[in-house]
PLY file of the C-alpha trace (Angstrom):
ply
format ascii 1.0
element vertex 112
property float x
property float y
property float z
element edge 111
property int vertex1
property int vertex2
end_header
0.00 0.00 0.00
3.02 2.24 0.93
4.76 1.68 -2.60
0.96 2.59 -4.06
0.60 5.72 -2.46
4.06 6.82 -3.01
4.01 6.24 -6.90
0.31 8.12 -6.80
2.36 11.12 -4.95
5.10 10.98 -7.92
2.28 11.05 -10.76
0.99 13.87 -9.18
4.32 15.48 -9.15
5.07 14.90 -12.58
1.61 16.35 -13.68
1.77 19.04 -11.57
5.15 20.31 -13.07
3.61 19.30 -17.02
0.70 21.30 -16.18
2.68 24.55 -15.07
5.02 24.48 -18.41
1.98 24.50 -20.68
0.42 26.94 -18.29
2.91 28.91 -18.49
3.49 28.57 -22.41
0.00 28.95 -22.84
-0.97 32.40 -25.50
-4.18 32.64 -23.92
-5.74 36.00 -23.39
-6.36 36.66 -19.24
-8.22 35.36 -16.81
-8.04 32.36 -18.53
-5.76 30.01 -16.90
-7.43 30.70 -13.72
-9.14 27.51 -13.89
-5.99 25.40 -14.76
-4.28 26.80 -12.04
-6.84 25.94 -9.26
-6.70 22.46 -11.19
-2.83 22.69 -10.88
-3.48 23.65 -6.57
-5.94 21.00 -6.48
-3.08 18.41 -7.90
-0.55 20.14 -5.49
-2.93 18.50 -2.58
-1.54 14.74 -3.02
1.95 15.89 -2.15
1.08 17.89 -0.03
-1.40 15.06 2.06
0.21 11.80 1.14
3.92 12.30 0.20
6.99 11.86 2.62
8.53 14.94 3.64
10.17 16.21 0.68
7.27 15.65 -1.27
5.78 17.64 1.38
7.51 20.42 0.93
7.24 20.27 -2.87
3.35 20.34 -2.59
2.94 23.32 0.22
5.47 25.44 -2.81
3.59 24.09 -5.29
0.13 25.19 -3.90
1.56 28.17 -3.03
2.94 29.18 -6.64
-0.45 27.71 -7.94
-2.46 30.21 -5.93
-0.31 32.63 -6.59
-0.72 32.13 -10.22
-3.92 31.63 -10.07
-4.39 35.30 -8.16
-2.32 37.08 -10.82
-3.84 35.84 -13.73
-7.38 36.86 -12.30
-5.60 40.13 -11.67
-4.27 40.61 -15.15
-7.42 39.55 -16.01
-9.15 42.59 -14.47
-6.54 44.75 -15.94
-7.17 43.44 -19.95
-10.61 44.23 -19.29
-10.46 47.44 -17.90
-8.09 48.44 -21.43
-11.16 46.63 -23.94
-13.55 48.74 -21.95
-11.64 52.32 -22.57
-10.26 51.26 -26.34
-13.86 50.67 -26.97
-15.40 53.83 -25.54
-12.48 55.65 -27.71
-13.39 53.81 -30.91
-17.53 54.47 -29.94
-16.71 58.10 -29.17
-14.16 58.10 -32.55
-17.21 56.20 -35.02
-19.82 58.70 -33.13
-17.78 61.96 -34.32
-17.08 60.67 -37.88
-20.88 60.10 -38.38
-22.48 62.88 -36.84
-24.43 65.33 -38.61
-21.92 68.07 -38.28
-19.02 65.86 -39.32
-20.36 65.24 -42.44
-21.42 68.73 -43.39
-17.74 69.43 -42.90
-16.85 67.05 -45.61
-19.32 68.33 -48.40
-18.13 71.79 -47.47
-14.80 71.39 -47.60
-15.64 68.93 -51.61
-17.11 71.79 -53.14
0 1
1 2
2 3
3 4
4 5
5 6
6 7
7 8
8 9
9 10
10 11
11 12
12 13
13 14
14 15
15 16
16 17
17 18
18 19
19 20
20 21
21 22
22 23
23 24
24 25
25 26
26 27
27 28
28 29
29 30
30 31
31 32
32 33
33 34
34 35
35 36
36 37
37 38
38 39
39 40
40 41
41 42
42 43
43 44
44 45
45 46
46 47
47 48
48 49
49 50
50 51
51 52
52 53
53 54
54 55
55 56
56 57
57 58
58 59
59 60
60 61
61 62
62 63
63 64
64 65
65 66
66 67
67 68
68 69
69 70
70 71
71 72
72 73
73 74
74 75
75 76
76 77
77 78
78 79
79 80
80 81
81 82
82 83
83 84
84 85
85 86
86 87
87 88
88 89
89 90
90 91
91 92
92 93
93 94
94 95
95 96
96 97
97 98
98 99
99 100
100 101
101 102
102 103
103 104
104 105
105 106
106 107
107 108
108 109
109 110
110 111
């Protein structure tokens, strides 16, 4: 049962530290790794419960840079959308000047 548990806490290991590279190499656009990374801190458990003391260690650092992760992507996240909201009010407030009324008396003024 020992030898089970132990190979259990290595799989979880090794699929903890796969799952951060592609996190990490992911091109996705923020928040949206959030989810893997709680995934990631959920896998970080085993170690952290099950696994002899170095293993141990390994899973309280890897929870910890999980959540951490996880907290600055959702951050980042906030940030991206707070820069879609004001580029589109400037291209709303841009589109509304080009087609008002008074904008395009300009330009058959300014044709003749």
């Amino acid at each position: 049962m020992n030898k089970t548990k132990q190979s259990v806490v290595r799989v979880a290991t090794v699929v903890w530290v796969i799952g951060l590279v592609f996190c990490g190499g992911s091109l996705s656009v923020p928040p949206a790794d959030v989810p893997l990374y709680i995934g990631l801190a959920s896998i970080a458990i085993i170690p952290l419960a099950f696994g002899s003391r170095r293993y141990r260690i390994f899973g309280a650092v890897a929870l910890t840079l999980s959540l951490l992760f996880a907290v600055g992507e959702h951050n980042a996240g906030i940030k991206f959308q707070e820069k879609m909201s004001l580029l589109r009010e400037k291209i709303e407030r841009q589109y509304d000047n080009t087609n008002s009324p008074s904008a395009s008396q300009n330009i058959t003024t300014t044709n003749k």
